[in-house]
C-alpha positions as CSV (number, residue, x, y, z in Angstrom):
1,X,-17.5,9.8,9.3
2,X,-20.2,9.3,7.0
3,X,-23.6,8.9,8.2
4,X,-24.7,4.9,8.0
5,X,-28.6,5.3,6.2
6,X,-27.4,8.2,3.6
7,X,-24.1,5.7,2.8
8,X,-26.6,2.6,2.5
9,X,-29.1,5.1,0.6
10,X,-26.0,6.1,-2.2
11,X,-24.9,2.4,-2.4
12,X,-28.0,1.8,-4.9
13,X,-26.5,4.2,-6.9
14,X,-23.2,3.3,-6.7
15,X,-24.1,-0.4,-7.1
16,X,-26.5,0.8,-10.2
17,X,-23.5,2.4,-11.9
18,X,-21.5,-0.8,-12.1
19,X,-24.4,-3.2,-13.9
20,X,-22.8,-1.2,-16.9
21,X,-19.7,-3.6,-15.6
22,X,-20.9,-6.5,-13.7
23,X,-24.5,-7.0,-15.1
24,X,-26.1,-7.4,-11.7
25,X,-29.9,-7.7,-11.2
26,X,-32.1,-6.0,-8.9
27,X,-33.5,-8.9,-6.0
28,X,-37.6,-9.3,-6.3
29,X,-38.0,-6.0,-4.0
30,X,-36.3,-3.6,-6.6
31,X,-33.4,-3.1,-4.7
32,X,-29.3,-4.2,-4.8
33,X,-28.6,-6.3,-2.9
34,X,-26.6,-5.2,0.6
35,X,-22.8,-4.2,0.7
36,X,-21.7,-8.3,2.3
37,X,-19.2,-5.8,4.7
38,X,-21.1,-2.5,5.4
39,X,-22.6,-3.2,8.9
40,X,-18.4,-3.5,9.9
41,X,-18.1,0.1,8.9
42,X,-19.7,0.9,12.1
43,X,-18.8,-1.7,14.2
44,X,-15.1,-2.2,13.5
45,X,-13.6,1.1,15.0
46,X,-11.0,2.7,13.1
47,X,-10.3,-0.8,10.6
48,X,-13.0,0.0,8.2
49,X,-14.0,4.0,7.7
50,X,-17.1,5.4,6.1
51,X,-16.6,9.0,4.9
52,X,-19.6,11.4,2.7
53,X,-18.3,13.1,0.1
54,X,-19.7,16.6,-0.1
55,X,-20.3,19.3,-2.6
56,X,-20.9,22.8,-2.2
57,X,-22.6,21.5,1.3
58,X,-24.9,18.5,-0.7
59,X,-24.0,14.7,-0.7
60,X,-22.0,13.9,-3.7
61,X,-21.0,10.8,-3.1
62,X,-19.2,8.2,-0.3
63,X,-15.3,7.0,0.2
64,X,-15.0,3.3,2.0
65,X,-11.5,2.9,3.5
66,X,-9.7,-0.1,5.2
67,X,-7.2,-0.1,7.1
68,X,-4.8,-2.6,8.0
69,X,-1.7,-2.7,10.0
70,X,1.3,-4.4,9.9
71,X,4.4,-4.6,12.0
72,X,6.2,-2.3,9.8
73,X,3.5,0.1,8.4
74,X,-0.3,0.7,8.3
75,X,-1.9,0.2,5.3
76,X,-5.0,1.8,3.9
77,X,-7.1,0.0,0.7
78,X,-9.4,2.6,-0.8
79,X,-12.0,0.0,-1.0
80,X,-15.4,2.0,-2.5
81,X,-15.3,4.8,-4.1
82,X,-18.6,7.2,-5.7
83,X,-19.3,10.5,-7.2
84,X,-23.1,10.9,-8.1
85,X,-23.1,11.5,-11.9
86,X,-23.8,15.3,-11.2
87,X,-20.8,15.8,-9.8
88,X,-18.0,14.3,-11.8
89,X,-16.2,15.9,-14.3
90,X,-15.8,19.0,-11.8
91,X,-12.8,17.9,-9.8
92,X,-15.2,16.7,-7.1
93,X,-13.7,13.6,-7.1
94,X,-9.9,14.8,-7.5
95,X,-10.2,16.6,-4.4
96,X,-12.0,14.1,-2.5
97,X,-9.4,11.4,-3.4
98,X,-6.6,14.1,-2.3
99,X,-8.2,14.7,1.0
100,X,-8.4,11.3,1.7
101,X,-4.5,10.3,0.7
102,X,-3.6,13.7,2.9
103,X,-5.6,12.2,5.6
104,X,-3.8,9.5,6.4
105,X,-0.1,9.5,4.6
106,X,1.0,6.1,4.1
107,X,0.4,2.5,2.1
108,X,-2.4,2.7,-0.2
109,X,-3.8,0.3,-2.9
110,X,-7.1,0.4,-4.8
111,X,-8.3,-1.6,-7.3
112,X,-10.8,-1.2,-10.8
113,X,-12.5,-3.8,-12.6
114,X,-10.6,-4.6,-15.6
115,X,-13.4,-3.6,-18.1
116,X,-13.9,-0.2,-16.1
117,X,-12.1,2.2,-17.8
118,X,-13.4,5.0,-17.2
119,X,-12.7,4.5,-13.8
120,X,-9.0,3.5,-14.7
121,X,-8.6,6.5,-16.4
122,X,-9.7,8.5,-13.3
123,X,-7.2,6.2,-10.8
124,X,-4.0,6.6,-13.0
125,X,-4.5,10.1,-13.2
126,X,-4.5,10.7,-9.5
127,X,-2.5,8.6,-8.5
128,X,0.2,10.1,-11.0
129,X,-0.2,13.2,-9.8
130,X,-0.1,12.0,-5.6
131,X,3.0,10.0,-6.4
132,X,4.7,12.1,-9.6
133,X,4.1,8.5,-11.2
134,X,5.9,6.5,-8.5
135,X,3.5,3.8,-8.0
136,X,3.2,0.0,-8.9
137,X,0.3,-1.1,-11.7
138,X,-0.9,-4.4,-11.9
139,X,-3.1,-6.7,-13.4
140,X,-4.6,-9.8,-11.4
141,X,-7.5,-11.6,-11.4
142,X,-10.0,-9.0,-13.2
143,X,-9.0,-6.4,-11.6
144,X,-6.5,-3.2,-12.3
145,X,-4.3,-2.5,-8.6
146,X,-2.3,-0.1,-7.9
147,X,-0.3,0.7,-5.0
148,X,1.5,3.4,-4.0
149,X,3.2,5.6,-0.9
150,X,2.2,8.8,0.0
């Protein structure tokens, strides 16, 4: 589990990152504004998961996971996912994706902004490779979702 101050610490730059996508401003204090769900990552036991992404034994980044179950199936929505800038490009965010699906088998979706494609690029790739290209892709409201088994 990741630890609550770092994770609120990388959200600026997670949150910086995607002005190149949303066009979000700062608030008066020079900050983004707060994550409207983080505080539940600690509070909600197992339904919403924090995890740090590390790198040769430094923060690289953060995975957000929800889960959700059903009466047939739980399901898990990758729900925020970062690499600091330093790390990507070196499989540091393949293999953190990997160890998440491998850590809990099962229903996933995840989502991109439409006008992310960088970050499309990146999803479709692993998510080919998890699934050997068994996976549904979708288009709705703004977004790019996929979802998948694994």
């Amino acid at each position: 589990m990741g630890d609550k101050k770092t994770l609120e610490n990388l959200l600026q730059f997670y949150v910086y990152d995607f002005t190149e996508f949303t066009g979000t401003d700062l608030n008066d204090d020079g900050r983004f504004g707060a994550m409207p769900d983080f505080d539940a990552y600690w509070t909600s036991g197992e339904l919403y998961q924090p995890f740090l992404i590390k790198a040769n034994n430094k923060t690289a980044g953060f995975v957000f996971v929800k889960n959700y179950d059903s009466k047939t199936a739980r399901r898990h929505v990758l729900d925020h996912f970062f690499v600091l800038r330093k790390y990507r490009s070196q499989g540091v965010g393949r293999r953190a994706a990997n160890c998440i699906f491998r850590w809990s088998p099962g229903e996933w979706g995840l989502s991109q902004l439409e006008n992310n494609l960088p970050a499309q690029q990146f999803w479709i790739k692993i998510i080919t490779e998890v699934t050997s290209g068994n996976f549904k892709d979708e288009y709705r409201n703004g977004k790019r979702i996929q979802t998948f088994k694994v």
